[in-house]
ZAMARGU-4260 file (C-alpha; in steps of 0.2 Angstrom, whole numbers, plus 5000, padded with zeros to 4 digits):
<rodrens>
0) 4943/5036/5084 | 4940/5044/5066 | 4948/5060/5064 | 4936/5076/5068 | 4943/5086/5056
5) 4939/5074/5042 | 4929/5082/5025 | 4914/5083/5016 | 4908/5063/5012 | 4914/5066/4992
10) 4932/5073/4997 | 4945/5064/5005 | 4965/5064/5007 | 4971/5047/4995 | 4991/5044/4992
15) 4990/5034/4979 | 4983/5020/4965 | 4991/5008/4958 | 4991/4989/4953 | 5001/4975/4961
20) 4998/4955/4967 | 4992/4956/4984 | 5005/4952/4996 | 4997/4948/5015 | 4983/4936/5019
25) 4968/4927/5011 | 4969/4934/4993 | 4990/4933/4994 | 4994/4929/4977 | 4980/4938/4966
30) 4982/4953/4956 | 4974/4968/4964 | 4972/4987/4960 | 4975/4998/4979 | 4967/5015/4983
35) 4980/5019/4997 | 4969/5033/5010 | 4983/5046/5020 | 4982/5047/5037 | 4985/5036/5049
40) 4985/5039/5068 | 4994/5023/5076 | 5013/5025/5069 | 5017/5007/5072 | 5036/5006/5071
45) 5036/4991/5057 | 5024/5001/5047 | 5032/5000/5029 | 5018/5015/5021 | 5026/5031/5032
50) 5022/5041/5017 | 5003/5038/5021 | 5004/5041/5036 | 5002/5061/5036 | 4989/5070/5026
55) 5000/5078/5014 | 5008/5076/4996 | 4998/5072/4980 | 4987/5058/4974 | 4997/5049/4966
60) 4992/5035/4951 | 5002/5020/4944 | 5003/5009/4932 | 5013/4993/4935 | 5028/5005/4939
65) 5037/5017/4951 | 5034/5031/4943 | 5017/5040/4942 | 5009/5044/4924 | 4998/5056/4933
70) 4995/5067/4949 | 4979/5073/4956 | 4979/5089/4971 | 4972/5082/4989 | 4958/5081/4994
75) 4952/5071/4980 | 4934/5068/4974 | 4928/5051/4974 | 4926/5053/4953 | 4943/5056/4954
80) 4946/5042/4959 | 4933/5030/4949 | 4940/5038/4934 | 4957/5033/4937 | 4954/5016/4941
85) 4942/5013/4925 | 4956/5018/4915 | 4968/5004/4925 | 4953/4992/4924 | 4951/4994/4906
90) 4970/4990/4903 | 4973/4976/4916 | 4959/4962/4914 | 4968/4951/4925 | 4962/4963/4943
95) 4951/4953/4954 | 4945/4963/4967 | 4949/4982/4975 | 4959/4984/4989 | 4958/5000/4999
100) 4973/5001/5012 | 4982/5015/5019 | 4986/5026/5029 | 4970/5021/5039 | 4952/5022/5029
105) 4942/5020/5041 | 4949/5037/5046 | 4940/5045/5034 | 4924/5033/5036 | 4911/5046/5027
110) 4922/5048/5011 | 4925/5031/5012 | 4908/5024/5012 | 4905/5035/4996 | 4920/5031/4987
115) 4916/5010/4993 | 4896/5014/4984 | 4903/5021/4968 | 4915/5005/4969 | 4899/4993/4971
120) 4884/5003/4961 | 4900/4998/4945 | 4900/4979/4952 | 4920/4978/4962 | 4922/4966/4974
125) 4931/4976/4987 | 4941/4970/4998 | 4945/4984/5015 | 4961/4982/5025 | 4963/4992/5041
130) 4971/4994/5059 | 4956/4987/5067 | 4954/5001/5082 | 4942/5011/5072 | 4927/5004/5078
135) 4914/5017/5076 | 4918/5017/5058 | 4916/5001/5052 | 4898/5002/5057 | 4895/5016/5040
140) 4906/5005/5029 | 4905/4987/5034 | 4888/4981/5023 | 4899/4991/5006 | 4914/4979/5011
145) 4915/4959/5003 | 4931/4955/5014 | 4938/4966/5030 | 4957/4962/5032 | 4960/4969/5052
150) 4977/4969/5060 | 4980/4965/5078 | 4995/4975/5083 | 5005/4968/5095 | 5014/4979/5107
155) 5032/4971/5102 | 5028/4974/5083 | 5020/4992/5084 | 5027/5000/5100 | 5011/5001/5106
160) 5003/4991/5122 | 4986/5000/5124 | 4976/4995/5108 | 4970/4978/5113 | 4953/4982/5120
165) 4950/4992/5104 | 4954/4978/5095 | 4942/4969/5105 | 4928/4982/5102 | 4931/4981/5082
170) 4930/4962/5084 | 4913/4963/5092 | 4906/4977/5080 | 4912/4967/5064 | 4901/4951/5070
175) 4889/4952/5054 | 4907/4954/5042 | 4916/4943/5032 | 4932/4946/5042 | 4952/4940/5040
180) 4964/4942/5054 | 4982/4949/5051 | 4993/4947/5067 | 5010/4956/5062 | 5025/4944/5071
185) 5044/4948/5076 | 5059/4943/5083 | 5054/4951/5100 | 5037/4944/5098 | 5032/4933/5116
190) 5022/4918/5117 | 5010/4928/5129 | 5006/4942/5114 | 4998/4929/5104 | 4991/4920/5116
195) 4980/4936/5121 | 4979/4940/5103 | 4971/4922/5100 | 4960/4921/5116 | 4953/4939/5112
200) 4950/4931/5095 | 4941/4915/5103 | 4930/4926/5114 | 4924/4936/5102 | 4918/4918/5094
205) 4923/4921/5078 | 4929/4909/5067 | 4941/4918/5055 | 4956/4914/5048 | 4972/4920/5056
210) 4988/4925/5048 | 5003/4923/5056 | 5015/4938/5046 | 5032/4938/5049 | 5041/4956/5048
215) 5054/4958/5035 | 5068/4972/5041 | 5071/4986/5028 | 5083/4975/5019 | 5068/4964/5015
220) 5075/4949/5027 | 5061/4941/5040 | 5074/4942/5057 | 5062/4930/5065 | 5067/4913/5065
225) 5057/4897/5060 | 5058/4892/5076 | 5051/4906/5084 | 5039/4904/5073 | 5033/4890/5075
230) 5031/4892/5094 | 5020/4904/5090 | 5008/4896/5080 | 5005/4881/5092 | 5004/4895/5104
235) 4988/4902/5090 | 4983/4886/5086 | 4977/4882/5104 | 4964/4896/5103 | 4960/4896/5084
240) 4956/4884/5071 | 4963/4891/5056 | 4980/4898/5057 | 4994/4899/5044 | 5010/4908/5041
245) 5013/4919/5026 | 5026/4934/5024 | 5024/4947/5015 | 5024/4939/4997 | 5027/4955/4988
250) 5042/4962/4996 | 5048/4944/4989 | 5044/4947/4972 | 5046/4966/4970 | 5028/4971/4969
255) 5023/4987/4973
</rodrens>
């Protein structure tokens, strides 16, 4: 559920924006620009973004480096933020589509539907990645978004085991979206996760491609083996059509 205490629709909390090549799933490869929303309620133990997960710090902005060339106080406005990324736009031609991750943004779904129509009214594909428990949100936000990237998190990757009938739910609500599956996988992972993972994904009737993504450690090293691995995909391929295995390609290459 969104978080009651969220702002006005024109403020919101936002870490950071930068420009990198997308790392994870059906755009792996492209150069991006990501608006990275603060806040996240789930705390998965793999997550590799603890500085987004609290409401706190500065908006940070990037460019093509690890140290910001400007900081902006939170809550930002959403001109803020189209500012910012004009001036990256204007010096990166190669960007192919807006990314907004987190954090969570569908925690913020009222700032994030204004900040997604001031992304279209300037003509940005926009490309939303999130949790896939805040079901209620997408409703405000799913007609603004070309491509919804949602994770299903499985209880031996995230330290959680009761998210899976709000996965269901945000399966079911994103019927009229144009949708991409992340399943995050692990040495711990069992055969059984994916296999409800993948028949909750066949019962919703949808046809999206799944992405098997193996976990690197904080070293950067994937600790599952291939093997393992590929148990897991015949175990996805028996329920879905279209699976494949990518990693996260820009831990690899040293992308932000």
């Amino acid at each position: 559920m969104s978080d009651s205490s969220e702002l006005s629709a024109d403020l919101g909390y936002v870490s950071e924006l930068f420009d990198g090549i997308q790392g994870e799933g059906l755009f792996a490869g492209y150069r991006q620009a990501f608006i990275r929303f603060s806040g996240c309620g789930l705390g998965c133990d793999y997550c590799d973004t603890k500085h987004a997960q609290e409401r706190e710090g500065m908006f940070r902005v990037f460019r093509g480096g690890t140290v910001p060339i400007r900081e902006h106080k939170n809550p930002v406005e959403v001109k803020t933020i189209v500012g910012e990324l004009d001036d990256l736009l204007a010096t990166i031609e190669s960007i192919t589509a807006i990314s907004i991750t987190g954090g969570e943004p569908l925690e913020q779904p009222r700032f994030l539907r204004q900040l997604l129509l001031a992304l279209k009214a300037l003509g940005h594909k926009v490309h939303l990645e999130t949790n896939g428990v805040e079901s209620d949100a997408l409703a405000l936000v799913q007609d603004l978004c070309d491509v919804i990237s949602m994770d299903i998190k499985l209880p031996s990757v995230c330290g959680r085991d009761d998210l899976w009938d709000r996965h269901a739910e945000f399966l079911k609500r994103a019927q009229e979206c144009s949708l991409v599956i992340k399943i995050p996988i692990a040495r711990l992972t069992k055969p059984s996760e994916i296999e409800q993972a993948a028949g909750m994904i066949k019962e919703a009737g949808r046809g999206a491609p799944v992405f098997l993504q193996p976990i690197a450690d904080k070293n950067g090293d994937i600790t599952i083996s291939y093997r393992h691995i590929i148990e897991l995909y015949e175990v996805c391929r028996r329920h879905v059509e279209d699976v494949r295995v990518i990693p996260q390609i820009h831990k690899v290459i040293g992308s932000p």
